[in-house]
N, C-alpha and C positions, 0 to 999 in steps of 0.2 A: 504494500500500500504506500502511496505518498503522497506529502505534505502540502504539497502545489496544492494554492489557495488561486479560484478564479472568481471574478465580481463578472454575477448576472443583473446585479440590480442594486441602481439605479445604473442606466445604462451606460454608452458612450465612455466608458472607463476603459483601460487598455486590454485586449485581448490575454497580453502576455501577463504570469503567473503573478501575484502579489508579493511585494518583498514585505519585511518584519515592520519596518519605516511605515510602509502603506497601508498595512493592519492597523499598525496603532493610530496613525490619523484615522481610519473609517472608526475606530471603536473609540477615539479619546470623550470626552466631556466635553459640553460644550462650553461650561466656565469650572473649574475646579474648584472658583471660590464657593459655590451655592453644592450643598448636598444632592449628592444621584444614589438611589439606590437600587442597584443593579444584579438581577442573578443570572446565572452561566449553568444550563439541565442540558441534558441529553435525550433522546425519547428515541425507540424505534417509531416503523412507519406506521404499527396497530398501537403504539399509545402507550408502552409499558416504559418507564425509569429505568430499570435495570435488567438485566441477563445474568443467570444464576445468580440471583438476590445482590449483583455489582454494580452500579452505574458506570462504573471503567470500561466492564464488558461489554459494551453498547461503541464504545468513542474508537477511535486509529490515530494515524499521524497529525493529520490536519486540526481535528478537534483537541487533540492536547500542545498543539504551537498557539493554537486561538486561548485555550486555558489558561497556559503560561502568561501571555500576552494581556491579556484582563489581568492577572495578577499585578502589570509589572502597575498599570495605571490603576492601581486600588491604595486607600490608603486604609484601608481596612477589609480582609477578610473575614467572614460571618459564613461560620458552622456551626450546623447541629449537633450535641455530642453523640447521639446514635448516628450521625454519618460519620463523624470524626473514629469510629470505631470501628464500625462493619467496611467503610475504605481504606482502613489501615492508612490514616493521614500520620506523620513527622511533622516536625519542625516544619514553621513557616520560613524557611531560608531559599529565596530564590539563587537565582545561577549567576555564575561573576557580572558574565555578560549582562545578565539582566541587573543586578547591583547596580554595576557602571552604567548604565542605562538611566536609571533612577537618579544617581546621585547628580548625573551630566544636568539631568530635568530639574534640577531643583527641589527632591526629593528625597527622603533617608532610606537607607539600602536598601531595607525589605522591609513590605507591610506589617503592619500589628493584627496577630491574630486574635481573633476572636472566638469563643464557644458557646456556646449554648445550652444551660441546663439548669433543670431546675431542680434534679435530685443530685446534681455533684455525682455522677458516676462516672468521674477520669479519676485516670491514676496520674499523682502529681510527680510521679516517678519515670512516667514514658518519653520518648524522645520528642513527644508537641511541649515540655517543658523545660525537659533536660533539657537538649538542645537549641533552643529560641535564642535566635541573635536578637530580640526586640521582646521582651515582657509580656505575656497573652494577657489578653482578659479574659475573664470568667463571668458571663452574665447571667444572673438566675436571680430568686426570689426568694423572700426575705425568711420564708418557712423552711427553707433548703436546710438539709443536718446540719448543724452547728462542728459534729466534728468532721465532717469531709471539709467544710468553709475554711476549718484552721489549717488543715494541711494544705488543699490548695492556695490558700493566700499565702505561702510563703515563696510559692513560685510562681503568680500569677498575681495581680489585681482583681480580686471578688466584685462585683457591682452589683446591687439588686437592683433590679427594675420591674418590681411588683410585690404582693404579699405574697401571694399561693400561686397566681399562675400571672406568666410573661405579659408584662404591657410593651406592647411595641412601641407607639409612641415616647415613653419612659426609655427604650433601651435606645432609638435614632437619636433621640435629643443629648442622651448621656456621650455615643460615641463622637456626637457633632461636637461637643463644649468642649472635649479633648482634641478637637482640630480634625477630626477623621470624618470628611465627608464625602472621600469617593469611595461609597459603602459598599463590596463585592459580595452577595451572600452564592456559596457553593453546595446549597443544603442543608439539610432533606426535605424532602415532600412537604412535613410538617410544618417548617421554620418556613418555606415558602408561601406554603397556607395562609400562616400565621399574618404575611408582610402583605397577601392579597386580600385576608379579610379586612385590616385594618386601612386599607387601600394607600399602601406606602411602597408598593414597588413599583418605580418609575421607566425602567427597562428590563427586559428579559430576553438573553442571548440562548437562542435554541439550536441546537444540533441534532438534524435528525438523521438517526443509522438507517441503512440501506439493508433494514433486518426486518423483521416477523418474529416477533418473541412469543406470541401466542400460548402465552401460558397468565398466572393472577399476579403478575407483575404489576407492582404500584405507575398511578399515573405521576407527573412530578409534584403535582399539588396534592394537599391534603389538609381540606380545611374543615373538617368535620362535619359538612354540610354544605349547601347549596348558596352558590355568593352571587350578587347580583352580575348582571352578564359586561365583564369589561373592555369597551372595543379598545385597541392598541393600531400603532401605524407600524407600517412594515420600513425600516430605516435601511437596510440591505439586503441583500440576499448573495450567497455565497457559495461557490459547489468545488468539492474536490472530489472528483471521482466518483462514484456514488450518491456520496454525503450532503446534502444542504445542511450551511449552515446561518444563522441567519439571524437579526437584530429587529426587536419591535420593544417601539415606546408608546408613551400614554397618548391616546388621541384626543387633542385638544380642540 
């Protein structure tokens, strides 16, 4: 498989393959001073998130240079800790290249990562801690165990943002005051749910596999019920091989 990224849309764009340069202009913000909150899913062609319970299993070349690439213009990654787990996520530390990239832009090497939970089930001991060149957060609520709280706040920033369960609005606002407003979330279903009921997710970059998962594979949302219906614009459209992949924002 490869990585050759071609623009079907909007048209009139060059034939020839996208360099890394050309990515991040079609994907940058259009001001980085004002908050974006942006997610990056995967989905086959019948609608399921993952292949044997992965969302990795779904992506190829292409869809992980575009992954990367939203990383380097994020100033905050936002995961869920059930994704942060079942993907076997590390350390937020991107690639030199990409480092030097950031730092050229006027930005610090690597994002601050972010997680999600409300019952404190990470281990303050795994490599998303150990090894973090940049301090994670840990955002949950205020009923969360008191002793998982103390061990991960010695490697991490605790934040609640709510009593018993996740106020979104509480957590956008907590990460904006900290300077972090180009908000990248990579999961799960849930945490996305979460950012469309509350109606806080401003773009969503979709990759769709050239597959049939045909089995009870989750869709990428999951919001526990039926949300009112929200039309988006389509901002690019993108194909390597197979693959679309493809950028839609709030239609205003």
């Amino acid at each position: 498989m490869t990585d050759d990224i071609l623009q079907l849309y909007p048209t009139g764009a060059s034939p020839a393959a996208l360099t890394d340069d050309q990515l991040l202009t079609l994907y940058a913000p259009a001001s980085r001073g004002e908050r974006l909150v942006r997610a990056n899913f995967v989905s086959s062609i019948d609608g399921s998130a993952t292949a044997s319970g992965l969302s990795g299993g779904l992506g190829g070349p292409a869809d992980k240079r575009v992954f990367d690439l939203l990383r380097r213009l994020a100033d905050v990654v936002l995961v869920g800790a059930g994704t942060v787990r079942s993907e076997g996520y590390g350390a937020m530390r991107l690639a030199p290249d990409a480092a030097a990239w950031r730092v050229a832009n006027g930005h610090p090497e690597h994002p601050v990562f972010a997680l999600v939970s409300g019952r404190l089930d990470l281990d303050p001991a795994s490599d998303v801690f150990a090894k973090a060149p940049v301090r994670p957060l840990v955002l949950t609520v205020s009923s969360a165990p008191a002793a998982a709280r103390a061990s991960l706040a010695a490697v991490a920033d605790v934040v609640d943002c709510g009593s018993s369960t996740l106020d979104i609005p509480t957590m956008l606002d907590t990460l904006t005051s900290r300077g972090l407003r180009q908000i990248h979330c990579e999961g799960g279903p849930s945490l996305l749910g979460s950012l469309l009921a509350a109606d806080a997710l401003d773009s969503l970059c979709l990759t769709t596999s050239p597959a049939l998962e045909g089995g009870a594979g989750p869709r990428i949302t999951h919001a526990g019920g039926a949300l009112p219906l929200r039309p988006m614009r389509l901002d690019h459209l993108l194909l390597s091989g197979s693959m679309l992949l493809s950028q839609y924002s709030r239609a205003h």
